[in-house]
C-alpha positions as CSV (number, residue, x, y, z in Angstrom):
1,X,121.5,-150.8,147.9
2,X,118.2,-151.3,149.3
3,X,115.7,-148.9,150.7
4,X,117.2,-149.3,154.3
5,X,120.6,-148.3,152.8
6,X,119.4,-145.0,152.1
7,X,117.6,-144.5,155.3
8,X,120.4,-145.4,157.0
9,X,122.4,-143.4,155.1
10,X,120.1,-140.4,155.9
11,X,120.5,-141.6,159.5
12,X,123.9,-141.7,160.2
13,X,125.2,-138.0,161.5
14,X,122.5,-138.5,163.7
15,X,123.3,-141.3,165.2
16,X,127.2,-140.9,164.9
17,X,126.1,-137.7,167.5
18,X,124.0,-140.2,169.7
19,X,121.0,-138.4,168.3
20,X,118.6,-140.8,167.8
21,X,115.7,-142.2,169.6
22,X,116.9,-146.2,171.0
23,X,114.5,-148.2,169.0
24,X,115.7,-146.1,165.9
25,X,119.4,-146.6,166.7
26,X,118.8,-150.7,167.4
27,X,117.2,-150.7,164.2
28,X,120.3,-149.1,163.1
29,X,122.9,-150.8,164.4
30,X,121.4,-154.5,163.0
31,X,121.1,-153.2,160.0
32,X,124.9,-152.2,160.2
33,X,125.9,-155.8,161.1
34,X,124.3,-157.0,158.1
35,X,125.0,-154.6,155.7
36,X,128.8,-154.2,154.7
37,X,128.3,-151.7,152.5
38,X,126.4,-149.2,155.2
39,X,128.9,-150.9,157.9
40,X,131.9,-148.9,155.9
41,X,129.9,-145.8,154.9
42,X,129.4,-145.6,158.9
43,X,133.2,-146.1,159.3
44,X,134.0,-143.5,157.0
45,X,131.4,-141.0,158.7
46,X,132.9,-141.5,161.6
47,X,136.7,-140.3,160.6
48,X,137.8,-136.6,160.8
49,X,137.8,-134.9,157.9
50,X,140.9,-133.6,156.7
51,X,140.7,-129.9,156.9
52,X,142.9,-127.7,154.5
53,X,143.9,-124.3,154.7
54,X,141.7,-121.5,153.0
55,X,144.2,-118.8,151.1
56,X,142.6,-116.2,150.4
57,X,144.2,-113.8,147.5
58,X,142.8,-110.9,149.8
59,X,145.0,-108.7,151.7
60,X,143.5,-107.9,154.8
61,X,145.1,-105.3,155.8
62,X,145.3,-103.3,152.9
63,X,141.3,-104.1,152.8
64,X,140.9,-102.1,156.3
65,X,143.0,-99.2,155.3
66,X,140.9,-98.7,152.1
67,X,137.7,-98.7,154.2
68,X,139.4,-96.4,156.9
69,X,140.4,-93.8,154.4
70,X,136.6,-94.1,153.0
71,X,135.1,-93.5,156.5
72,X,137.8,-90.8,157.2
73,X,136.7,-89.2,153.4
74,X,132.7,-89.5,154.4
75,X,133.7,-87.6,157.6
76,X,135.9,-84.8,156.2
77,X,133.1,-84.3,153.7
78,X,130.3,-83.9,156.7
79,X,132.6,-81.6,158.4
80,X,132.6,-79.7,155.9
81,X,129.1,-79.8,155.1
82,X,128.5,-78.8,158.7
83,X,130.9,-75.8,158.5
84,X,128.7,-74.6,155.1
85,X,125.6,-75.2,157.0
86,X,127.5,-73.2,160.2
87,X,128.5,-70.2,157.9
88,X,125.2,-70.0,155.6
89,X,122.4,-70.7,157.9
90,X,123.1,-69.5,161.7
91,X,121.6,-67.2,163.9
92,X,124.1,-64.9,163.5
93,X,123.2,-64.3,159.7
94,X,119.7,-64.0,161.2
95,X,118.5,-66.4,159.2
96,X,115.9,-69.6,160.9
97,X,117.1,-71.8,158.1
98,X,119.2,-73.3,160.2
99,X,116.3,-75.2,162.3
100,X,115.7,-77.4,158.7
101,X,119.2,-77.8,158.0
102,X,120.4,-79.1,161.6
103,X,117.2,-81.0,161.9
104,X,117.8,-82.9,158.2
105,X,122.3,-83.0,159.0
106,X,121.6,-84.6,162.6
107,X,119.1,-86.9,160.7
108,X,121.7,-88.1,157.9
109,X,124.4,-88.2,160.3
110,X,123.1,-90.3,162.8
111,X,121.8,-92.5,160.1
112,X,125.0,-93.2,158.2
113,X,127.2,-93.4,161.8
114,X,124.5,-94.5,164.0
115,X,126.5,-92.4,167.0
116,X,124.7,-89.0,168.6
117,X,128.2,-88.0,170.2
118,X,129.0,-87.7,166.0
119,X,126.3,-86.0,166.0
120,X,127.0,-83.6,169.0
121,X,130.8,-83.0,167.4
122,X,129.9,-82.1,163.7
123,X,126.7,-80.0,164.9
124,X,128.8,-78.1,168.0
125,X,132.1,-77.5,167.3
126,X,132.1,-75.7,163.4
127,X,129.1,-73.2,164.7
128,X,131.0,-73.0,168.3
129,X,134.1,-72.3,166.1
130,X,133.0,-69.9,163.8
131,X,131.0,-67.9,166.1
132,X,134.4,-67.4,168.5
133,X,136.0,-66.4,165.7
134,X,132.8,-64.0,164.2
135,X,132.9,-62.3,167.6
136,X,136.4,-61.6,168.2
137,X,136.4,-60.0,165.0
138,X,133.8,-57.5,166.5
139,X,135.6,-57.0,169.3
140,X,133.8,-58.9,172.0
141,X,135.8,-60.0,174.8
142,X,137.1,-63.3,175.4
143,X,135.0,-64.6,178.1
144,X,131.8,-63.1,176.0
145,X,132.7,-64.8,173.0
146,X,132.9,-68.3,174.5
147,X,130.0,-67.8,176.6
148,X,127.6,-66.8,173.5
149,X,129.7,-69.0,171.5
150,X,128.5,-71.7,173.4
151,X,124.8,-70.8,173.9
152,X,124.8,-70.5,169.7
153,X,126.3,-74.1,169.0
154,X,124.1,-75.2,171.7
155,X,120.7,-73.8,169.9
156,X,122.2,-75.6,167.0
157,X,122.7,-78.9,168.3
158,X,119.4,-78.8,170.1
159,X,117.9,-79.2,166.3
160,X,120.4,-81.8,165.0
161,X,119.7,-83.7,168.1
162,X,116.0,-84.0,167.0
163,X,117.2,-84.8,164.1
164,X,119.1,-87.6,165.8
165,X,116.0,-88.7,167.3
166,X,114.1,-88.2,163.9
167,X,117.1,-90.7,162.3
168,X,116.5,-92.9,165.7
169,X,112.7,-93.6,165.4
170,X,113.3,-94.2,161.8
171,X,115.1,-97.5,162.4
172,X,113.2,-97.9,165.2
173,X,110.1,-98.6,163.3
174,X,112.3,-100.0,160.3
175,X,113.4,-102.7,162.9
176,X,110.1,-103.4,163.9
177,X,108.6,-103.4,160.7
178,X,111.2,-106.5,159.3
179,X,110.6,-108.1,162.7
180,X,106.7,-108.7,161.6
């Protein structure tokens, strides 16, 4: 093999795909007519390739139902988390701490799911929840309960939502910063 072999060599996908400029694929093509050796290289190049199966030893299936029973675990655990949070630090233990703590769980959440209506669900419905049931255990009617109920989760979610926005501008500026 001589130099013009190994160019040729080089130059063959491209002009198998017509990709070459015409002066390079006439140089090309003479060379194949007087090289054998680059005349069959060119032959082979242009075949199919036999293409086999992959196996893979993974099982699907059973792959997705480990990683749904994970994402179902995560979320049971910041239900939870947001039911402590509900019980410990709400305005009906007159206690502020919950500003901080809805803030920083409407923060973590949107950052792990990436999904404010997540965000909406586990900040609403355990203080909505709790504070039906905290007020129908003082006696307050029905339509008074849901009512202040409401206003209560509302305040709540009003901090994890900044939160959320908190969580949003993070990768915001994360993006940005691995775009430069």
């Amino acid at each position: 093999m001589n130099k013009d072999c190994y160019i040729v060599e080089d130059l063959l996908p491209l002009y198998n795909e017509g990709l070459l400029q015409e002066e390079t694929t006439k140089w090309v093509e003479a060379h194949l007519k007087s090289c054998e050796n680059c005349r069959d290289l060119a032959s082979l190049s242009n075949e199919p390739l036999d293409k086999e199966p992959i196996n893979s030893s993974i099982d699907n299936e059973k792959m997705m139902k480990k990683i749904n029973f994970k994402i179902a675990f995560y979320q049971i655990i910041f239900v939870a988390i947001s039911f402590i949070f509900a019980i410990k630090t709400s305005l009906l233990n007159e206690s502020f701490g919950f500003i901080l703590s809805y803030t920083v769980l409407g923060l973590i959440t949107y950052l792990f799911y990436r999904r404010i209506y997540l965000v909406i669900t586990i900040a609403f419905i355990p203080n909505f929840i709790w504070s039906i049931v905290d007020s129908l255990s003082n006696e307050a009617t029905v339509f008074h309960a849901i009512v202040g109920s409401a206003f209560l989760a509302f305040v709540h979610l009003i901090f994890a939502i900044i939160g959320c926005v908190i969580g949003l501008l993070v990768l915001k500026i994360r993006e940005k910063g691995e775009t430069t």
